[in-house]
C-alpha positions as CSV (number, residue, x, y, z in Angstrom):
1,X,6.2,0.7,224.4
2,X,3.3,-0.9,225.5
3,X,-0.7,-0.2,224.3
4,X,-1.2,0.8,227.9
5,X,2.0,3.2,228.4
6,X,0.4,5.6,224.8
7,X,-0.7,8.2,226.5
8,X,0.0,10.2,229.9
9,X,-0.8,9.4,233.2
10,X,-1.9,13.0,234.7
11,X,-5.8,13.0,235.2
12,X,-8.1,15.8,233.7
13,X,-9.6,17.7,236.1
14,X,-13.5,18.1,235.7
15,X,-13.7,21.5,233.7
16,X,-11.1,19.9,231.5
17,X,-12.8,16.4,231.2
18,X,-16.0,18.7,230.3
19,X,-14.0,20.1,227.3
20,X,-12.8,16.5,226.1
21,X,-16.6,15.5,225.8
22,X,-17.7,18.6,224.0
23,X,-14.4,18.4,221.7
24,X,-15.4,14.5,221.4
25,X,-18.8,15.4,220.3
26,X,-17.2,17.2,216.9
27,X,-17.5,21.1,218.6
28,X,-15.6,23.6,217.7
29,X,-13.8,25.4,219.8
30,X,-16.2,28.6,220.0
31,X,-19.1,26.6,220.0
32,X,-16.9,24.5,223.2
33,X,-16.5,27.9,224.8
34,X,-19.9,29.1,224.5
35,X,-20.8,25.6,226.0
36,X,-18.7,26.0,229.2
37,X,-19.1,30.1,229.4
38,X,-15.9,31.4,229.0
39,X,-13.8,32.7,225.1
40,X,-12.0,31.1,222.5
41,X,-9.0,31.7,223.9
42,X,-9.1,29.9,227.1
43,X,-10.7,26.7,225.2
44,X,-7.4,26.7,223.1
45,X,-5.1,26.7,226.8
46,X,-7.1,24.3,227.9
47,X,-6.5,21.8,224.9
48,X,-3.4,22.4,224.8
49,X,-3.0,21.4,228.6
50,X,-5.3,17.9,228.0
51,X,-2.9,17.6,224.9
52,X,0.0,17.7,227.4
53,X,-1.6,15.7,230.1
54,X,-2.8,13.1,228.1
55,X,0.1,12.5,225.6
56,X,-1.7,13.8,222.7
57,X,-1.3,15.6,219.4
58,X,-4.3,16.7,218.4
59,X,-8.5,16.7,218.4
60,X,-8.8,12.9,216.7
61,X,-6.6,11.5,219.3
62,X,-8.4,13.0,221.9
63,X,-11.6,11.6,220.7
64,X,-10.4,8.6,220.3
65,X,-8.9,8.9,224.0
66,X,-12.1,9.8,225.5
67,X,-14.5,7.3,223.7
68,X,-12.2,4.6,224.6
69,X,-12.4,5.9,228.0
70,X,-16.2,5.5,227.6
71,X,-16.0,1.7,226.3
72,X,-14.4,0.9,229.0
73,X,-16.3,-1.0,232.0
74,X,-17.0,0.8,235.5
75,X,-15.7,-0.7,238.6
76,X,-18.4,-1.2,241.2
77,X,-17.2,1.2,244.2
């Protein structure tokens, strides 16, 4: 398996890609769904979703998935 081929290919959509960067910022999860206006709960189905999506495990990988997402440069449109 390649570096490349680690984690899914599904996208995030852009509430989701919201919750990556509060989870990447160190939030909770009730301090995530007070962020975004909605419970607990749903936070929890939406992680485990990204999780899915992504290829993940857990909150570290998906940190680590999003700020390597960040490092990486923009293509001009």
């Amino acid at each position: 398996m390649f570096a490349n081929e680690r984690y899914g290919t599904r996208v995030p959509s852009q509430r989701e890609n919201r919750v990556i960067e509060l989870v990447a910022q160190g939030l909770k999860n009730r301090d995530v769904a007070d962020a975004i206006g909605t419970t607990e709960h749903v936070v929890k189905n939406y992680l485990r979703v990204i999780y899915d999506k992504l290829g993940l495990w857990n909150r570290v990988e998906l940190a680590l998935w999003y700020e390597s997402r960040r490092q990486q440069p923009q293509l001009p449109s």
